[in-house]
Backbone as CSV, one residue per row, in Angstrom:
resi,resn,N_x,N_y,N_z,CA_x,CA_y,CA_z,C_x,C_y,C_z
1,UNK,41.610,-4.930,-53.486,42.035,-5.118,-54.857,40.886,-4.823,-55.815
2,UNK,39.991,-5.370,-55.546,38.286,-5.099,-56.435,38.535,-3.602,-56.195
3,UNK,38.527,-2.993,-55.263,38.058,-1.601,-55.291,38.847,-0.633,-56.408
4,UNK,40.449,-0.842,-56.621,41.455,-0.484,-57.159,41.128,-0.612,-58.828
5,UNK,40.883,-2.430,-59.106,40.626,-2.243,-60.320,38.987,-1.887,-60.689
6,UNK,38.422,-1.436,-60.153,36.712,-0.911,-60.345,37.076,0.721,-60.724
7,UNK,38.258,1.465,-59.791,38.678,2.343,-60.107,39.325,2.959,-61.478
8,UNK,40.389,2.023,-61.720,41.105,2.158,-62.436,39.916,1.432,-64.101
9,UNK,38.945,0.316,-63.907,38.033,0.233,-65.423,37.193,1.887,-65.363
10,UNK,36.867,2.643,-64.096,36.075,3.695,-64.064,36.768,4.901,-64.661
11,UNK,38.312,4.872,-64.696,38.784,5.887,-65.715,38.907,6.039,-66.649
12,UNK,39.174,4.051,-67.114,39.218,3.924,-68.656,38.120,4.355,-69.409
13,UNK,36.675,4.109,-69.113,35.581,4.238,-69.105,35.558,6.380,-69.420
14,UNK,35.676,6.858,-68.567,35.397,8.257,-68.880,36.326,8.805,-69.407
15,UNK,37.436,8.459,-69.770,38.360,8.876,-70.563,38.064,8.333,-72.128
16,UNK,37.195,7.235,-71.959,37.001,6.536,-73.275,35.915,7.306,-73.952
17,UNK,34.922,8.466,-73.243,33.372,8.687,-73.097,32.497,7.870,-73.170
18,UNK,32.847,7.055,-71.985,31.470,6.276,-71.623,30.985,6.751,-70.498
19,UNK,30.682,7.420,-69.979,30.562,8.036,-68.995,29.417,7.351,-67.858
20,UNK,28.018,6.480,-68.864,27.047,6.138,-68.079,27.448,4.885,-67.296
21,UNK,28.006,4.197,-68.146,29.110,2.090,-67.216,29.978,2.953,-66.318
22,UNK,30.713,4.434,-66.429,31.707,4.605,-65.008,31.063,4.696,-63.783
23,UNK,29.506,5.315,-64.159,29.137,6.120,-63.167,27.877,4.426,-62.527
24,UNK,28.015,3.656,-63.145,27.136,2.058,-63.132,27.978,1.575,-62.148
25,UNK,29.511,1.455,-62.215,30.720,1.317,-61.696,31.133,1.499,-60.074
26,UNK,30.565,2.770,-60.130,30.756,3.409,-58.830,30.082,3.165,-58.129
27,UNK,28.747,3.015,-58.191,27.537,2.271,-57.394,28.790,1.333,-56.389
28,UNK,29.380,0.256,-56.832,30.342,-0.953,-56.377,31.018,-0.431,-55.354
29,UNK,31.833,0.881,-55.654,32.921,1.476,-55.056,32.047,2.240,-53.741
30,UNK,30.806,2.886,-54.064,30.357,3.112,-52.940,30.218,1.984,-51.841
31,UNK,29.007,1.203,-52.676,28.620,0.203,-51.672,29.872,-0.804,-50.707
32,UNK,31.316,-0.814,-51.374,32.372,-1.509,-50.835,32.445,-0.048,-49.638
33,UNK,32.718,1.395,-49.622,32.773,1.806,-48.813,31.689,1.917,-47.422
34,UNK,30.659,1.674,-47.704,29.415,1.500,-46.886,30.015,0.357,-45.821
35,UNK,30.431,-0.584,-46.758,30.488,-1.430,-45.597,31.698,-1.431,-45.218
36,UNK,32.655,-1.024,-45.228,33.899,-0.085,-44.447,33.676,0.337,-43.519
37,UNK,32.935,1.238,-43.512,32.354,2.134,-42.407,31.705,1.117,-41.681
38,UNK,30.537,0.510,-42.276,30.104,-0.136,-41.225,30.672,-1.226,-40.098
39,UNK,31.621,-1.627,-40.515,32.542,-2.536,-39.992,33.471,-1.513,-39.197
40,UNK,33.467,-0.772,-39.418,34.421,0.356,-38.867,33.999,0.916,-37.373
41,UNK,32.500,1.422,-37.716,31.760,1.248,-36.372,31.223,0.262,-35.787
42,UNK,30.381,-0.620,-36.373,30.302,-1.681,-35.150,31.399,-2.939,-35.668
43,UNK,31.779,-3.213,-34.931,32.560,-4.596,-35.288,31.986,-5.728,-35.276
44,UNK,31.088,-5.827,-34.216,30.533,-6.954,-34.162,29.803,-7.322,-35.577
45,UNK,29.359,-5.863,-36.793,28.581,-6.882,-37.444,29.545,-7.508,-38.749
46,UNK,30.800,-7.159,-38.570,31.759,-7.773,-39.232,31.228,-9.260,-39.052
47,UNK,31.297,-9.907,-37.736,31.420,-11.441,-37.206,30.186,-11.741,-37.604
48,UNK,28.853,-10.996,-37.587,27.768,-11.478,-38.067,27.894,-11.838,-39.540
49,UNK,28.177,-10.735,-40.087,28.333,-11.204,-41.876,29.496,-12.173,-41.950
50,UNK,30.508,-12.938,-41.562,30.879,-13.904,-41.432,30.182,-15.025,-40.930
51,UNK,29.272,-14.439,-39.832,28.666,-16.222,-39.635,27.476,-16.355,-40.628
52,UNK,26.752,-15.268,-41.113,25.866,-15.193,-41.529,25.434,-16.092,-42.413
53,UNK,24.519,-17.145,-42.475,24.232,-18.196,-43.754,22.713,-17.611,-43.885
54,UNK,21.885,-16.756,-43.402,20.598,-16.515,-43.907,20.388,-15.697,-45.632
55,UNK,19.678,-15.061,-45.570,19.070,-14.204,-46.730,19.854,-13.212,-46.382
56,UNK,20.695,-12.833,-45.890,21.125,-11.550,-45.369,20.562,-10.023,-45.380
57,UNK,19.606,-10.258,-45.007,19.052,-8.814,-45.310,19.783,-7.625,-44.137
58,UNK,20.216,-7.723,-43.567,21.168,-7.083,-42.844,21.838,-6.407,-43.297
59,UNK,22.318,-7.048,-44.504,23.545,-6.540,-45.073,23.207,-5.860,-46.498
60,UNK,22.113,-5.971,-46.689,21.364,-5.185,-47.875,21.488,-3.708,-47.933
61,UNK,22.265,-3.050,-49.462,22.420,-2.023,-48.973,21.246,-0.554,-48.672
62,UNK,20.181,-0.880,-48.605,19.531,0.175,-48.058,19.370,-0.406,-46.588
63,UNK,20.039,-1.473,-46.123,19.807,-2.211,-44.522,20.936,-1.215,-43.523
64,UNK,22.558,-1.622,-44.785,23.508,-0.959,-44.071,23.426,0.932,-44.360
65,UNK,23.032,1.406,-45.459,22.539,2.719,-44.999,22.069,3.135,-43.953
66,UNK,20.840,2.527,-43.397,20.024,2.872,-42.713,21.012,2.650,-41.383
67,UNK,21.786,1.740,-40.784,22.561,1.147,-39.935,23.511,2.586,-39.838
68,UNK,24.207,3.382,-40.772,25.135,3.718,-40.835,24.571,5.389,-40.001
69,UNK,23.148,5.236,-40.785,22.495,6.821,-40.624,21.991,6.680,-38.969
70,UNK,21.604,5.511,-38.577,21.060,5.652,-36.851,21.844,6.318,-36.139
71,UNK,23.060,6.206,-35.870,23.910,6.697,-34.406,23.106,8.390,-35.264
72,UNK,22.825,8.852,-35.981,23.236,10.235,-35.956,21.693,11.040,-35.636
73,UNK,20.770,10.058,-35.489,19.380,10.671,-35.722,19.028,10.453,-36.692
74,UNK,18.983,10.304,-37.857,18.422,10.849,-39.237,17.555,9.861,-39.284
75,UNK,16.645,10.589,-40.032,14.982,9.615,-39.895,14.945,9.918,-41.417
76,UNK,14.019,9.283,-41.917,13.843,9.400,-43.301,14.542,9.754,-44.554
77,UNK,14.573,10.688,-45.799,15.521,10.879,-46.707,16.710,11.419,-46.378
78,UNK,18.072,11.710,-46.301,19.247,11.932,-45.937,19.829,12.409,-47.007
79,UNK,21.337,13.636,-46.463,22.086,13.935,-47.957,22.501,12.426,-48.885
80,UNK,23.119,11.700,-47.611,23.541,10.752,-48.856,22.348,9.816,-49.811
81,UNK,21.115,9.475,-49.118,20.210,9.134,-49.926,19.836,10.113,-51.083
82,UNK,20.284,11.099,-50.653,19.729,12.520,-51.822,21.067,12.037,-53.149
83,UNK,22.132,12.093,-52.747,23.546,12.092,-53.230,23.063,10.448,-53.924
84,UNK,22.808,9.692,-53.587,22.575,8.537,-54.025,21.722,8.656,-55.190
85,UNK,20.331,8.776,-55.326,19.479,9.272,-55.818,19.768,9.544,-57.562
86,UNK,20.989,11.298,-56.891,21.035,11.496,-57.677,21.921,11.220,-58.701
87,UNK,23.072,10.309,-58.300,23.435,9.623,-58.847,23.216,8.277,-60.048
88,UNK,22.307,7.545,-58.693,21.457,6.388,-60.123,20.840,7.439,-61.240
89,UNK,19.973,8.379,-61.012,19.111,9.146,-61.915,20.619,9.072,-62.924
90,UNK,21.786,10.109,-63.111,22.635,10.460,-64.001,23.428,9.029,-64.519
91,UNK,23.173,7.761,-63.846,23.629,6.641,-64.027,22.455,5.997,-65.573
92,UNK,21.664,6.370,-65.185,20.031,6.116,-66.062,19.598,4.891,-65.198
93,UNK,19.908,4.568,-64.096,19.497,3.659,-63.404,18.135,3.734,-62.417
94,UNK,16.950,3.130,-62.777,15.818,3.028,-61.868,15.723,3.181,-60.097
95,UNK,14.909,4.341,-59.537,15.417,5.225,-58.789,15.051,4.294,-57.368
């Protein structure tokens, strides 16, 4: 439901020309898909972030990036860190 209406304030928003709060917006919509995926492949850390009462750094999203990028190899900067990147930059958000 969050994801739907994050969507639907992100059109009002660029249809309105606000263009920099849609693209602030989406940050949300990514990070809800990150952890889609991640739950998608491992399951187990579904049950962890349910039991989880620490600091969660696990679940931090440059934690679950990094989680998402292992099965594939990727060591260091990545398209989607690039894609990310360049996103905050056009967001005006600190990189």
């Amino acid at each position: 439901m969050r994801s739907f209406n994050s969507l639907a304030a992100i059109v009002g928003l660029i249809t309105g020309d606000l263009p920099q709060p849609a693209f602030s917006m989406f940050s949300d919509i990514m990070g809800m898909t990150f952890f889609a995926d991640l739950f998608t492949r491992d399951p187990g850390a579904l049950a962890r972030w349910i039991d989880s009462d620490g600091d969660g750094r696990e679940f931090r999203p440059a934690a679950v990036r990094q989680a998402l990028n292992k099965p594939h190899g990727a060591t260091g900067k990545t398209e989607r860190d690039g894609a990310r990147s360049a996103f905050r930059k056009e967001a005006g958000a600190f990189p």
